[in-house]
C-alpha positions as CSV (number, residue, x, y, z in Angstrom):
1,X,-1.8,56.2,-31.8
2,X,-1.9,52.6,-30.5
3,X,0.4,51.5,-28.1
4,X,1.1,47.9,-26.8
5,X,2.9,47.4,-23.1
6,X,5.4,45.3,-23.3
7,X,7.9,44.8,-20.4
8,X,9.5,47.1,-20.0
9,X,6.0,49.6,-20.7
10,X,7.0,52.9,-22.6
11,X,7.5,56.2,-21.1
12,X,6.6,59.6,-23.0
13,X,7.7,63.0,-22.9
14,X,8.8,66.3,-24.3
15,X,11.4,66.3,-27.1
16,X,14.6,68.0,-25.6
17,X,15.3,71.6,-27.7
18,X,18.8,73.3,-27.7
19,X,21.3,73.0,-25.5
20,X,18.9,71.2,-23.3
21,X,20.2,68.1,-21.6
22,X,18.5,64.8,-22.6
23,X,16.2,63.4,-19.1
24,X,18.0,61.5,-16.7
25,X,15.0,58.5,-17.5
26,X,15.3,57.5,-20.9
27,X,12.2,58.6,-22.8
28,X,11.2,56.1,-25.5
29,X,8.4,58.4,-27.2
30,X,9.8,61.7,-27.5
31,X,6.9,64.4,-28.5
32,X,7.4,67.9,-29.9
33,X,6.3,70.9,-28.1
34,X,7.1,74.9,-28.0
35,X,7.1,76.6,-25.3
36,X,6.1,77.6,-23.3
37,X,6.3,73.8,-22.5
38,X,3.6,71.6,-21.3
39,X,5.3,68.2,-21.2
40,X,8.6,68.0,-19.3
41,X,11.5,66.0,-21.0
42,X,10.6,62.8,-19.1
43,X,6.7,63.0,-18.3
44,X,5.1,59.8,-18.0
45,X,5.5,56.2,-17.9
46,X,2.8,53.2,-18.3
47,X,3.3,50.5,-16.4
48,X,2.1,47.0,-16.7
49,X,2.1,44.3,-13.7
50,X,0.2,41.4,-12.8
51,X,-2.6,43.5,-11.2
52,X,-3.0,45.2,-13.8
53,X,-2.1,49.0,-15.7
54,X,-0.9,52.0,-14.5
55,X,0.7,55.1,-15.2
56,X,3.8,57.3,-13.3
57,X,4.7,60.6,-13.6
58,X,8.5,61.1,-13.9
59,X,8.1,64.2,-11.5
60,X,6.6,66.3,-14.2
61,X,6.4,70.2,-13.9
62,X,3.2,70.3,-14.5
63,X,1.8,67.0,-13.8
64,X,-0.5,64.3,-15.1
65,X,-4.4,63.3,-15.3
66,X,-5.6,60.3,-15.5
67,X,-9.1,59.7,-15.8
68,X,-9.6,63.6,-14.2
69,X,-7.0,62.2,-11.5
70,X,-3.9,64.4,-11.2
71,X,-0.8,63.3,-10.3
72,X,2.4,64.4,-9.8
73,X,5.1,65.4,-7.9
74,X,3.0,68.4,-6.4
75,X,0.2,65.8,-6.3
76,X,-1.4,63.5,-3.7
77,X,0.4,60.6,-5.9
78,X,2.5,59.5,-8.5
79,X,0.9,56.9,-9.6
80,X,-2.6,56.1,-10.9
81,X,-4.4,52.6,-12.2
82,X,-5.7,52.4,-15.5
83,X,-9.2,51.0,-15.6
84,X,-10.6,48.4,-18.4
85,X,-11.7,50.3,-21.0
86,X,-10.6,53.7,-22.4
87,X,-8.8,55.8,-20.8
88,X,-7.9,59.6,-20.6
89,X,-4.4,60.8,-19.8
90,X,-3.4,64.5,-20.5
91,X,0.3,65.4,-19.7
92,X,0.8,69.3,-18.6
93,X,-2.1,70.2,-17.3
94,X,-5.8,69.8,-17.7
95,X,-5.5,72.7,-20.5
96,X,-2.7,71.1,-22.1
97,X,-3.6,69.3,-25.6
98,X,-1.5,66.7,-25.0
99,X,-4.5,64.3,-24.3
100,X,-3.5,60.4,-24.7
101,X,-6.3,57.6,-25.0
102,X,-5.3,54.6,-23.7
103,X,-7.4,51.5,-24.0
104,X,-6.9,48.6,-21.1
105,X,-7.9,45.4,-22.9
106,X,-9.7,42.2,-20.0
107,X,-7.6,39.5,-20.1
């Protein structure tokens, strides 16, 4: 999957099941899951300024790695850069299969 960041960049997460309420952060890419869950309703967001990439957990359960970094709310951080190149994000987990590549293009 190919994903261009525009302003604003897209945020990702688990598709809500149920009676489950919909995230407080709007989730443009909604992904399905079954439990027991390893993306949260709002997990991620990519982020795009003028110094380059990035990407935020949205106070996951379980977390986010980027590039073998994890971050999180029960993390060091929240946010991580995205280097040129491809890159690896896996939300839920470093067992989860929810594994992203995410190319950062120069220029």
């Amino acid at each position: 999957m190919s994903i261009r960041l525009g302003n604003p960049a897209p945020s990702l997460g688990r598709e809500p099941r149920g009676d489950e309420p919909l995230p407080e952060i709007a989730v443009d890419l909604q992904i399905p899951d079954t439990q027991p869950y390893r993306q949260s309703t709002a997990h991620f967001s990519l982020l795009r300024s003028d110094s380059g990439c990035s990407v935020r957990d949205l106070g996951s359960a379980r977390g986010t790695s980027v590039n073998g970094v994890f971050i999180g709310d029960q993390f060091e951080h929240d946010t991580c850069d995205l280097k040129a190149g491809k890159n690896t994000v896996i939300a839920g987990g470093m067992y989860s299969l929810y594994r992203f590549n995410i190319v950062v293009e120069d220029g």
